[in-house]
VEXDO-90792 format. One record per residue: x, y, z of N, C-alpha, C in turn. Coordinates in steps of 0.02 Angstrom, whole numbers, plus 50000, padded with zeros to 5 digits. Example, Ala and Ser with C-alpha at 12.3 -4.5 7.8 and 13.67 -1.06 7.14 Angstrom:
{node {50660,49716,50390},{50615,49775,50390},{50660,49835,50390}};
{node {50642,49888,50354},{50684,49947,50357},{50645,50002,50394}};
This chain:
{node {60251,59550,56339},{60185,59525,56355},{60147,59579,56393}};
{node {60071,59579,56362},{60042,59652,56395},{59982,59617,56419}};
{node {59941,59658,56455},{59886,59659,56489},{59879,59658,56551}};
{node {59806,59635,56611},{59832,59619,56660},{59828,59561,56701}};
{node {59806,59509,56658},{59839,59439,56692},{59911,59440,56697}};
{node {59931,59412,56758},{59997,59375,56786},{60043,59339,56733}};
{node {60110,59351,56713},{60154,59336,56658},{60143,59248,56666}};
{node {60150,59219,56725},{60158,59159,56739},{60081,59113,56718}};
{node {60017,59144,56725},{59965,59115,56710},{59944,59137,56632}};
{node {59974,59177,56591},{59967,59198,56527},{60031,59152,56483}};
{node {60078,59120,56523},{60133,59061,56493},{60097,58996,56525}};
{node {60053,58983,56558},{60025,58928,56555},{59978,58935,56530}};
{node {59925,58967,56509},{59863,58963,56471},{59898,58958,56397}};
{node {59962,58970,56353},{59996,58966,56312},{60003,58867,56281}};
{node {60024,58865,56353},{60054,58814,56364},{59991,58755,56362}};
{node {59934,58766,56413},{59874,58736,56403},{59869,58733,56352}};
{node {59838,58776,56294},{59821,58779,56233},{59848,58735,56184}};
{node {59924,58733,56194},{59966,58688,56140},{59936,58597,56163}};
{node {59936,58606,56236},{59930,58529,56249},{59861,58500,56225}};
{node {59793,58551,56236},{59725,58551,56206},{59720,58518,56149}};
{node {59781,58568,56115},{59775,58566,56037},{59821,58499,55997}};
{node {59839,58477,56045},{59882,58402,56021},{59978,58430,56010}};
{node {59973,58463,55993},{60043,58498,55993},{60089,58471,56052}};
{node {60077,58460,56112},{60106,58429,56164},{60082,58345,56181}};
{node {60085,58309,56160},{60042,58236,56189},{60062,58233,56243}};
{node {60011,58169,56279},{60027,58119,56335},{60094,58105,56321}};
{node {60129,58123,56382},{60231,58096,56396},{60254,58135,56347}};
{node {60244,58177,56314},{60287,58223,56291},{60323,58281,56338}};
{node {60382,58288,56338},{60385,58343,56376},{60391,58417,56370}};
{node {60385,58433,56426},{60357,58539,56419},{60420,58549,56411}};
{node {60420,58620,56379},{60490,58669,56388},{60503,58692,56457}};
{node {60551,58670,56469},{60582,58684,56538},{60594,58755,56559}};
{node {60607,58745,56623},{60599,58838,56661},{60658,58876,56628}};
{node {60732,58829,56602},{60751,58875,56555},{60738,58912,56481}};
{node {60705,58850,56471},{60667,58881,56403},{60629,58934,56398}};
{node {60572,58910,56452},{60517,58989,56449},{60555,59036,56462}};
{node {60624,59027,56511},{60631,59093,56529},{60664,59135,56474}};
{node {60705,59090,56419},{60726,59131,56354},{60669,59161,56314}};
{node {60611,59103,56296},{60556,59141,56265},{60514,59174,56294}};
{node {60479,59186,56359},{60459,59254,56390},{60515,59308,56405}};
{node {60553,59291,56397},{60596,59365,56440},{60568,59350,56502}};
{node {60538,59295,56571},{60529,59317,56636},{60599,59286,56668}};
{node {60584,59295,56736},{60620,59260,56777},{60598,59165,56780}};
{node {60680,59136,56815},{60649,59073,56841},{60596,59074,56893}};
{node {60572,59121,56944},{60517,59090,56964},{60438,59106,56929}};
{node {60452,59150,56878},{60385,59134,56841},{60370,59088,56796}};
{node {60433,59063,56763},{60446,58997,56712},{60415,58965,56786}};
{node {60422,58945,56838},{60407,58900,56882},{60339,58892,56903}};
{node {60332,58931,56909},{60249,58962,56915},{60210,58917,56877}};
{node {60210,58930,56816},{60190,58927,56748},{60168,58846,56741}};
{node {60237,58820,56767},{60239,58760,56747},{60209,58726,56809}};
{node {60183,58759,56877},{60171,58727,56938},{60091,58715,56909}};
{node {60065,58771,56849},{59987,58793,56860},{59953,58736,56835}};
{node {60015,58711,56772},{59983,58641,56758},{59979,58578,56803}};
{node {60015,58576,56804},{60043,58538,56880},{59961,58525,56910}};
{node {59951,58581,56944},{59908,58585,57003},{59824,58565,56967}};
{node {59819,58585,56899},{59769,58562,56839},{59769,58510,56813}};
{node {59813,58469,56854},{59819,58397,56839},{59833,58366,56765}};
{node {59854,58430,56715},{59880,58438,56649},{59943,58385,56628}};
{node {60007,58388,56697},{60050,58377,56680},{60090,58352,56756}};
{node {60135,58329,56743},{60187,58298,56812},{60244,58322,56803}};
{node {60288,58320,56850},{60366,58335,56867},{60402,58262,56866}};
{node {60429,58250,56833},{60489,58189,56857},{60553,58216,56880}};
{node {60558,58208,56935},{60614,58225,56963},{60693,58204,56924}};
{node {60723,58276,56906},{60784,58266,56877},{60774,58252,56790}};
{node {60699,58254,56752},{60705,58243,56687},{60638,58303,56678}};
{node {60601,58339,56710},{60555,58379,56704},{60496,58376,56716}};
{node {60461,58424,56665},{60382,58432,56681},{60345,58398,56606}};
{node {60313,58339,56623},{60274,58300,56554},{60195,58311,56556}};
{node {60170,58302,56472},{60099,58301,56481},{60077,58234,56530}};
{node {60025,58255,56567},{59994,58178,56586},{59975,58118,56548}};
{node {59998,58054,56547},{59969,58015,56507},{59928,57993,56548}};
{node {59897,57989,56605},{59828,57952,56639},{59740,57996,56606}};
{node {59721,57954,56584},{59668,57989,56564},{59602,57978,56607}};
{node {59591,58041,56633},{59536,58060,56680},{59483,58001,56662}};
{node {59458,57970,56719},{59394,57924,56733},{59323,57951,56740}};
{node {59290,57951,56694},{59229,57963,56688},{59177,57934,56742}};
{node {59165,57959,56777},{59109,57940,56841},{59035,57967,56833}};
{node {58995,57921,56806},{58916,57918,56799},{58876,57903,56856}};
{node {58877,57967,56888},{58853,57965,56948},{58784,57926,56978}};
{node {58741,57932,56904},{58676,57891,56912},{58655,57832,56889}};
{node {58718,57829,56830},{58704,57746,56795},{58729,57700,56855}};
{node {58787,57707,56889},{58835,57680,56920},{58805,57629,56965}};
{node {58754,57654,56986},{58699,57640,57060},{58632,57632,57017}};
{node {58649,57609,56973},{58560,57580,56939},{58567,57501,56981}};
{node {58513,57478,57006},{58481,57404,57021},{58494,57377,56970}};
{node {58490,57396,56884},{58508,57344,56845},{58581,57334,56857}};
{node {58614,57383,56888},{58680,57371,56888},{58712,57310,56944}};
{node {58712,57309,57022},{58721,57295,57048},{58676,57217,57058}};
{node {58619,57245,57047},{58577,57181,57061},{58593,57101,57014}};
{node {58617,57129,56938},{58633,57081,56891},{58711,57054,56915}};
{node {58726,57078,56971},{58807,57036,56978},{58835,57085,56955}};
{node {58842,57130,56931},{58910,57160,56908},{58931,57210,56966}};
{node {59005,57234,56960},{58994,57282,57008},{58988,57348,56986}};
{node {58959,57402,57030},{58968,57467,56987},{59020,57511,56982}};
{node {59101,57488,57007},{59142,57516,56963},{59157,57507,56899}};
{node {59129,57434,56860},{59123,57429,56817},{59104,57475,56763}};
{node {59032,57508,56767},{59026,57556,56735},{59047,57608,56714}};
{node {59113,57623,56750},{59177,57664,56757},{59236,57646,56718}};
{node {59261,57603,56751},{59325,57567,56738},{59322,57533,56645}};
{node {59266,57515,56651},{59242,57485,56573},{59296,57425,56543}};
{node {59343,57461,56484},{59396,57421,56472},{59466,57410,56509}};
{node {59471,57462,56569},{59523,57483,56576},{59529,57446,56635}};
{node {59585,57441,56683},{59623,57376,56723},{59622,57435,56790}};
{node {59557,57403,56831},{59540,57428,56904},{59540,57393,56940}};
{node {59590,57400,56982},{59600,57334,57027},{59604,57360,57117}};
{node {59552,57312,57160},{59558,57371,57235},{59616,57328,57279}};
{node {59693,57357,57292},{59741,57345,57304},{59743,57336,57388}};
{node {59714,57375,57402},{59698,57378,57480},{59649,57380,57516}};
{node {59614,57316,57562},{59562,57304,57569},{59555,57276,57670}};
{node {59515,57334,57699},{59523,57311,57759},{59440,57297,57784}};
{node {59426,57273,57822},{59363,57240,57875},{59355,57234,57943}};
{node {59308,57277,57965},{59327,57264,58040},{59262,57301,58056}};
{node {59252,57286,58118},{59193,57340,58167},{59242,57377,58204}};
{node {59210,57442,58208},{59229,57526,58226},{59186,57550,58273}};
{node {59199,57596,58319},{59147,57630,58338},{59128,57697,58293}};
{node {59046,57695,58299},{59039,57754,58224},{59060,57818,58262}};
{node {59075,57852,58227},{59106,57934,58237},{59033,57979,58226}};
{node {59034,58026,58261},{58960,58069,58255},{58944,58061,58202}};
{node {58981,58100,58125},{58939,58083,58076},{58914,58042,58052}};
{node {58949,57970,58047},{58911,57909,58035},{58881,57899,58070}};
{node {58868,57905,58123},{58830,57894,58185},{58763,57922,58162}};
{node {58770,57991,58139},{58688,58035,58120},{58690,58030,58054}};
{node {58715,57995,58034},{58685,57975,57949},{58650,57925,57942}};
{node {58685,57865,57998},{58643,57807,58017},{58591,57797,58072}};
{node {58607,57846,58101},{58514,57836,58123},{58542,57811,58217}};
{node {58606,57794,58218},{58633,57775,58282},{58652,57822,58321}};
{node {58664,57770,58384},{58701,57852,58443},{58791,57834,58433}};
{node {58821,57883,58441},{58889,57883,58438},{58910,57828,58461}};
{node {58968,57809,58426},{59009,57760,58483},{58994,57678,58462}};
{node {58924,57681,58446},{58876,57630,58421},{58940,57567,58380}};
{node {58957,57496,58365},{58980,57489,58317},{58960,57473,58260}};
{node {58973,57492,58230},{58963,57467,58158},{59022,57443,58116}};
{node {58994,57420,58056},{59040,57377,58012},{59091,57430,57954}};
{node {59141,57418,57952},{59180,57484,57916},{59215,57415,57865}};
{node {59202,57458,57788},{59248,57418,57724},{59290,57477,57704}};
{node {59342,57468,57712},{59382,57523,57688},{59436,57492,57619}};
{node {59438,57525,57564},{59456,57501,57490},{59504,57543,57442}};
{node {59572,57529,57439},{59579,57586,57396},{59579,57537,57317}};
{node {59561,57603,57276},{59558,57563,57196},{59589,57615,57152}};
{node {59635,57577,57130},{59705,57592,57072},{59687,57563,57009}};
{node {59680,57627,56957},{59669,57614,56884},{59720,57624,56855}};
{node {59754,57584,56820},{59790,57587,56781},{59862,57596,56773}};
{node {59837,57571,56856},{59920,57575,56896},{59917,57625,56936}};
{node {59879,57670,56939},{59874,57736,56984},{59815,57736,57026}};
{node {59829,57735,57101},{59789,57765,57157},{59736,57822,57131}};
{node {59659,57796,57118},{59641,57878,57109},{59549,57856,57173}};
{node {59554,57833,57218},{59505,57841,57254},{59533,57786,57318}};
{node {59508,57814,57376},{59507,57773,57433},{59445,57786,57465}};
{node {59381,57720,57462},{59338,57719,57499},{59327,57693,57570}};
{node {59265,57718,57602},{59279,57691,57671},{59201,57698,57689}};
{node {59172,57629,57685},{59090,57618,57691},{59086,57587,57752}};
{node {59018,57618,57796},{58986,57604,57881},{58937,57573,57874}};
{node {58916,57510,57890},{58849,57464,57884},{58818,57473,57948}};
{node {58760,57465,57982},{58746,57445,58047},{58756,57364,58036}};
{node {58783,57335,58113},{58801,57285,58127},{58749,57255,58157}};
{node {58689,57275,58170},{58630,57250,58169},{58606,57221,58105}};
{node {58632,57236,58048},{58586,57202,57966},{58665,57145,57964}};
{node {58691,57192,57952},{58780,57126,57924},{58808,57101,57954}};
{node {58795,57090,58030},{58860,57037,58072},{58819,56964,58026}};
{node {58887,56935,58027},{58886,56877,58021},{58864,56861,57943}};
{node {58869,56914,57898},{58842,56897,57837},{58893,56922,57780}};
{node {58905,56882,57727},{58986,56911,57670},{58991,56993,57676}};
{node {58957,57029,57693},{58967,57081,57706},{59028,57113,57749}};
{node {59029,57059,57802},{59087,57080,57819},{59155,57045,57823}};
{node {59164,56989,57761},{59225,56979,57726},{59259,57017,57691}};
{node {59308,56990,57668},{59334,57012,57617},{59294,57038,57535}};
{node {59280,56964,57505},{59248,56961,57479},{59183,56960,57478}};
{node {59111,57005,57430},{59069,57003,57468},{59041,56945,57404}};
{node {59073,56953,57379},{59022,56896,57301},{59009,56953,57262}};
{node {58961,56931,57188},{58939,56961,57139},{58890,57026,57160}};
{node {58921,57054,57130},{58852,57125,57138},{58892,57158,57198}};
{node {58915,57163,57220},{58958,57182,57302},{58900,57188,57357}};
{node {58937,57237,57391},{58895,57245,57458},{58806,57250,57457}};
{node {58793,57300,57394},{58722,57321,57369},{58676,57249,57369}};
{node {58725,57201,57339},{58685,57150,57319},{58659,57101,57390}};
{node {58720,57118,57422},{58724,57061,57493},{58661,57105,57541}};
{node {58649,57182,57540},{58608,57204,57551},{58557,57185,57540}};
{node {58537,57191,57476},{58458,57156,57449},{58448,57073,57469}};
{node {58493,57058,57484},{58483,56969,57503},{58466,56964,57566}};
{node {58478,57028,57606},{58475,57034,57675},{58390,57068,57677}};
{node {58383,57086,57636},{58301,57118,57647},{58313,57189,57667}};
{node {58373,57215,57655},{58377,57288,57651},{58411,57317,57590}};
{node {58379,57295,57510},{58409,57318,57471},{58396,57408,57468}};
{node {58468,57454,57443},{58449,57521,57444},{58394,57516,57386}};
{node {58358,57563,57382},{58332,57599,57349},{58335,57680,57312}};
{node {58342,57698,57373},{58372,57781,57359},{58449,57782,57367}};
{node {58462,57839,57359},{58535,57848,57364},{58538,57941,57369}};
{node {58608,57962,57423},{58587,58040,57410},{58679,58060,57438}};
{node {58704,58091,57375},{58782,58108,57360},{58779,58166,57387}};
{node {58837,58204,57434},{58857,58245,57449},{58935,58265,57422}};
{node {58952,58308,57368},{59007,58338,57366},{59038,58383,57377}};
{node {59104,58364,57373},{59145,58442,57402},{59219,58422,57382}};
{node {59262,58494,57374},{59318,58483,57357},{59382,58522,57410}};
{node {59424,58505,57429},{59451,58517,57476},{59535,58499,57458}};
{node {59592,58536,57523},{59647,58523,57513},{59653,58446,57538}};
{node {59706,58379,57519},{59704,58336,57558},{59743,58331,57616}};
{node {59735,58283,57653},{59784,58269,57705},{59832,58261,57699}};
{node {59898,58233,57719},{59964,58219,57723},{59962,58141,57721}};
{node {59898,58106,57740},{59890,58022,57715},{59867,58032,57675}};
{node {59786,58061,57649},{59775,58053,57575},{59819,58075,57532}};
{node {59881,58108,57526},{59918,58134,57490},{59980,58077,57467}};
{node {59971,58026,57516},{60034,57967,57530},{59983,57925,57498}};
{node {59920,57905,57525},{59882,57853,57498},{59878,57838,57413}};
{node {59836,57902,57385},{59850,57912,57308},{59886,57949,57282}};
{node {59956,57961,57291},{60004,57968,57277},{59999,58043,57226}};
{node {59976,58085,57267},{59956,58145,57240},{59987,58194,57220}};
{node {60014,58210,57156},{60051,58290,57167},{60035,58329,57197}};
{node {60079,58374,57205},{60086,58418,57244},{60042,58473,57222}};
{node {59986,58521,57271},{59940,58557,57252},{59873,58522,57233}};
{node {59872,58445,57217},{59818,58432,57181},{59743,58422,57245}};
{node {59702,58434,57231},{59649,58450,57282},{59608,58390,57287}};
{node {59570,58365,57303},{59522,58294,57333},{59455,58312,57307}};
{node {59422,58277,57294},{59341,58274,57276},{59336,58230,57347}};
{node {59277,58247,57394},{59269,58207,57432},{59184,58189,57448}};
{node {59178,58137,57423},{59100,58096,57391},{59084,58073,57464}};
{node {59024,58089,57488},{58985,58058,57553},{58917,58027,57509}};
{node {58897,57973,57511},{58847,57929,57479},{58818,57901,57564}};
{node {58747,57905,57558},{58711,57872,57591},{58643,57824,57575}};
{node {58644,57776,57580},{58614,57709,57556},{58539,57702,57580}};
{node {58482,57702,57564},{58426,57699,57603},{58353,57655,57569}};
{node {58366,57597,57630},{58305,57556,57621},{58251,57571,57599}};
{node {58214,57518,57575},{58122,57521,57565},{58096,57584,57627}};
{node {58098,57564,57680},{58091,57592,57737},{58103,57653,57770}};
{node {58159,57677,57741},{58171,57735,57735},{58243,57750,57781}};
{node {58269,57692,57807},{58314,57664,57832},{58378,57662,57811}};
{node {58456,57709,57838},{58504,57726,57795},{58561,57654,57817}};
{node {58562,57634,57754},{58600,57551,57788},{58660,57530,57745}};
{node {58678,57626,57722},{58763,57604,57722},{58767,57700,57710}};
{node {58850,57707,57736},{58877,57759,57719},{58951,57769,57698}};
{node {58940,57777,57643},{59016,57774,57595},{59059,57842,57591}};
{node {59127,57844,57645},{59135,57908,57641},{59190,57893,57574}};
{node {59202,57927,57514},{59244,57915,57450},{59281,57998,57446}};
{node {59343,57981,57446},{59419,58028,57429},{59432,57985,57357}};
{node {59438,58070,57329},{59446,58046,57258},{59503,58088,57208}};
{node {59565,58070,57182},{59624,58114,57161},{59565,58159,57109}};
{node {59562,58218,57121},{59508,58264,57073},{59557,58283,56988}};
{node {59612,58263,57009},{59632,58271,56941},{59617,58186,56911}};
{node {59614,58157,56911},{59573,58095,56883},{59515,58056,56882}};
{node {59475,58129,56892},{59398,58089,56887},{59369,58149,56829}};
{node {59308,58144,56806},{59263,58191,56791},{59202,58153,56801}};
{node {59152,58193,56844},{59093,58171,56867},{59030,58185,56822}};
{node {58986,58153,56812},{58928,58156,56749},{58879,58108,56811}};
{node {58825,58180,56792},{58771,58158,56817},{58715,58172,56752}};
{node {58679,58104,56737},{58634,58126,56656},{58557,58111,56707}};
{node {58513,58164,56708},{58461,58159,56723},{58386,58181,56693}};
{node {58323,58174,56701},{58280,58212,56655},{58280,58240,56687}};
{node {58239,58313,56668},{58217,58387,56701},{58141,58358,56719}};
């Protein structure tokens, strides 16, 4: 093997290619670190390498004691702008819906409580530190797999005392219980970024090893101009792809 990419990223771009090309399916498994290492001529830790790069590209998994397989979870399409249409939320549905579509999204872990806000929620919402507000924290598992844990800040000035801060909020979710309250959003304004995770987000959605976080900050804002929710969203980045369709 010649040139000057790295032996180990020139046996996974190999390796990519076959899986691209259907040659490898979902749960099929890769040639193992002894294999590559007969057909490259490298060592085991570049067969290892090789096979980590997919890994970390969210291509493929390790099962401990049977190997390295293509992924069968197929990445979730996230429409960043349909998602949060008023026709969406307002008609009762919710807007993971627009996501999830046919597929079985279910939010497994669901907590409620007032918090004191932390600076940033604090200056996103318009409050002084410390302030409480209302915290929904949610994780949601598609398809059997952990791939987001949200964690939304209301002021407790609009939602005490209103389904907002149940469990359940009813049809349309929180957005909707908003607009019934006389603070439906109107605007909306996403902040992204991608980052290593924590040692809980890594336990929470059950993350391979190497795989990196999308981490979604959404802020909610009234007629008024008034920010009256903040959704901080951790998201497994090997199971999303984000689509934003807009005019110029």
């Amino acid at each position: 093997m010649s040139g000057q990419q790295p032996k180990y990223q020139r046996i996974a771009g190999e390796l990519r290619k076959a899986i691209t090309s259907g040659e490898y399916g979902p749960g099929d498994r890769l040639p193992g670190e002894n294999d590559l290492m007969a057909t490259y001529n490298v060592a085991r830790m570049t067969a290892r390498q090789a096979l980590g790069v997919l890994q970390y590209e969210g291509l493929a998994q390790a099962r401990k004691g049977a190997g390295v397989f293509v992924r069968t979870f197929q990445p979730l399409l996230r429409r960043g702008i349909e998602r949060l249409a008023q026709e969406q939320w307002g008609s009762g549905r919710s807007i993971w819906s627009v996501e999830s579509e046919d597929r079985e999204l279910v939010v497994d872990q669901i907590d409620v409580h007032e918090v004191a806000a932390s600076d940033p929620v604090a200056n996103a919402l318009g409050v002084t530190p410390g302030t409480q507000v209302w915290a929904r924290s949610r994780r949601f598992v598609l398809d059997g797999k952990p791939v987001l844990f949200a964690a939304s800040y209301l002021p407790a000035d609009i939602v005490a005392d209103s389904p907002i801060t149940r469990t359940d909020t009813g049809p349309g979710g929180t957005y909707a219980r908003l607009a019934d309250l006389g603070h439906g959003p109107v605007h909306f304004r996403e902040e992204i970024r991608s980052r290593m995770p924590s040692a809980d987000e890594t336990d929470r959605l059950a993350l391979a090893t190497g795989t990196p976080v999308l981490q979604i900050v959404r802020t909610a804002f009234a007629e008024n101009g008034r920010a009256v929710e903040v959704n901080e969203m951790t998201l497994d980045s090997a199971s999303y792809v984000l689509e934003y369709d807009f005019d110029a």
